[in-house]
N, C-alpha and C positions, 0 to 999 in steps of 0.2 A: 307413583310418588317416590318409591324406594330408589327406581331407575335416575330421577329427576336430582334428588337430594344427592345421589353418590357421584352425576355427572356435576353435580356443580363442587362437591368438594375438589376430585378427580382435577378440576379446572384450578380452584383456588390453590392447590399443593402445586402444580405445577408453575402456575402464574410467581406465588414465594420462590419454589425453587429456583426459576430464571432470572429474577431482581437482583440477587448478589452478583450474577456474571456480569447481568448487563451494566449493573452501579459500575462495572469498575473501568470502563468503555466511557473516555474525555473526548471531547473535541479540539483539537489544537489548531491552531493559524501562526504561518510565518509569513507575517506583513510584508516583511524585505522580498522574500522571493515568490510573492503574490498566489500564495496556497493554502489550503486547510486541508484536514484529514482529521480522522477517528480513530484511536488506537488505545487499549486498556493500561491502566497503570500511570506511568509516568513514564516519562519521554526526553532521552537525554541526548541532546547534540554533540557530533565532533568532525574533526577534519579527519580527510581522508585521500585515496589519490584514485585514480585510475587510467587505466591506457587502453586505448585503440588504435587500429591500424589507422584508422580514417584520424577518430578524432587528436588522434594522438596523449601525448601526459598532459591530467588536467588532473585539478584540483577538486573534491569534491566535496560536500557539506552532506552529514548522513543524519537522519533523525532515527533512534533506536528503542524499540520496548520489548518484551515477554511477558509471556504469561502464559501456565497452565503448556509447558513443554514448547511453545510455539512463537517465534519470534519473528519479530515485524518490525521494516525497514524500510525507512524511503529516500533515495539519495538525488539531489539535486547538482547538475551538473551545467557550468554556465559554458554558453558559446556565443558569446556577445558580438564577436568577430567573425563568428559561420553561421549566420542565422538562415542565411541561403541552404546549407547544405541541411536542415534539419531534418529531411528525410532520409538523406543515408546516414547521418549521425546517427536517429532513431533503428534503421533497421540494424545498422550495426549491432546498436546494445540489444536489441532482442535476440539477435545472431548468437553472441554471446552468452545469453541468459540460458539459449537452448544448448548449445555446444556440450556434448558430450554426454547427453543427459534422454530421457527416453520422455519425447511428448506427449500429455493427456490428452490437451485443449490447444486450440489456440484459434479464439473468436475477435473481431474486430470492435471498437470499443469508442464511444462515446462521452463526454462527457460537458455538461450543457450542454444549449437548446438557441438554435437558430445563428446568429452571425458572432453568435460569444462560445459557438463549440469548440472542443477540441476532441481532436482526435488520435487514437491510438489501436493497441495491442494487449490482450488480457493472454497471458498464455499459464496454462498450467506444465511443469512436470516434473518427472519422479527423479531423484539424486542418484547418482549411481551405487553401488553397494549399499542400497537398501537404508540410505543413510538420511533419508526425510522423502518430503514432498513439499514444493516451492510453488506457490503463489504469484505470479506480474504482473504489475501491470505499467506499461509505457505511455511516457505520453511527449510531443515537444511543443510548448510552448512560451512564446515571448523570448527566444535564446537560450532557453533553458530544457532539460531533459531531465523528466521526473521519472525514476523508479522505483515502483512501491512494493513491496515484495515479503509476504509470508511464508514461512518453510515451519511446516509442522512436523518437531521431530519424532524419531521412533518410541522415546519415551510416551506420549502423546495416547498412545493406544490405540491411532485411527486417523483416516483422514477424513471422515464423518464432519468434521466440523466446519460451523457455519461461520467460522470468525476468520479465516484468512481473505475468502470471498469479500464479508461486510468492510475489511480495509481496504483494501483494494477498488474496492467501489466507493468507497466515502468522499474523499478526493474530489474538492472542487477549486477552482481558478479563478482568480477576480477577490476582493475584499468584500464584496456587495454581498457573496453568495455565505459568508460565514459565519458557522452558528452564535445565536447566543449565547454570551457563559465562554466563548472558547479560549480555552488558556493559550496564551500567547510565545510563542516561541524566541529564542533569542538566535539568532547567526554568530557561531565564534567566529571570528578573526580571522579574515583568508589574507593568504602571507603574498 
């Protein structure tokens, strides 16, 4: 009985203590660029740039949060014009992602089921000079190039944690598949 009564407190302390993390963990959707994801806090949009060999200077739209040393990002990049090339588009930025950097992981990556999948690249690895641990995840779809990316930094105390994984996986495609309740996101103003 003593065993029983301590395994269910044991449970109940636990269960409180993961509620405030998890309360703070939103669902958001950007209608315009046909995606949803999960990330803690609040979530502030802005413009941004980047360059490739391939894709060359584009324009990019980046959604931003932290929390608890750990920050999380996901940047959409349109190629309305190269929708053909989105495979080497896509291996580029993972090219990129890795470049210079020592890899954990790097497993092949699903997202939906049947003729509404999309497909990608989860990769993990560590920054150099000891200066975090980065989270990715790739994907290309409808012209677009999703990267979703957590770097938990040294303040952090650990790469133990299960939150860079849960964004990176959250991330679904299509308006159909998005949660209830998800706050909605605004696109600034691409020039």
């Amino acid at each position: 009985m003593r065993a029983r009564t301590l395994a269910a407190l044991t449970s109940a302390v636990i269960a409180i203590s993961a509620a405030p993390a998890d309360a703070a963990w939103k669902s958001y959707v950007v209608k315009d660029l046909g995606f949803s994801f999960m990330a803690p806090g609040d979530v502030k949009a802005e413009l941004g740039t980047y360059r490739g060999d391939v894709a060359g200077p584009r324009q990019v739209i980046t959604f931003k949060a932290s929390e608890d040393n750990i920050e999380y990002k996901v940047t959409v990049i349109s190629f309305t014009q190269s929708q053909a090339d989105g495979a080497i588009l896509l291996g580029e930025r993972e090219f990129t992602f890795r470049q210079r950097k020592d890899v954990v992981t790097d497993i092949f990556s699903q997202v939906g089921a049947g003729k509404d999948s999309v497909y990608g690249n989860k990769i993990v690895v560590d920054l150099p000079d000891k200066k975090g641990r980065t989270t990715g995840a790739f994907y290309f779809s409808n012209a677009k190039l999703y990267a979703l990316e957590a770097t938990v930094l040294p303040g952090n105390g650990g790469y133990a944690s299960p939150d860079p994984a849960r964004f990176v996986d959250s991330i679904k495609f299509g308006s159909s598949s998005t949660e209830p309740g998800a706050v909605e996101l605004q696109v600034p103003k691409v020039e």
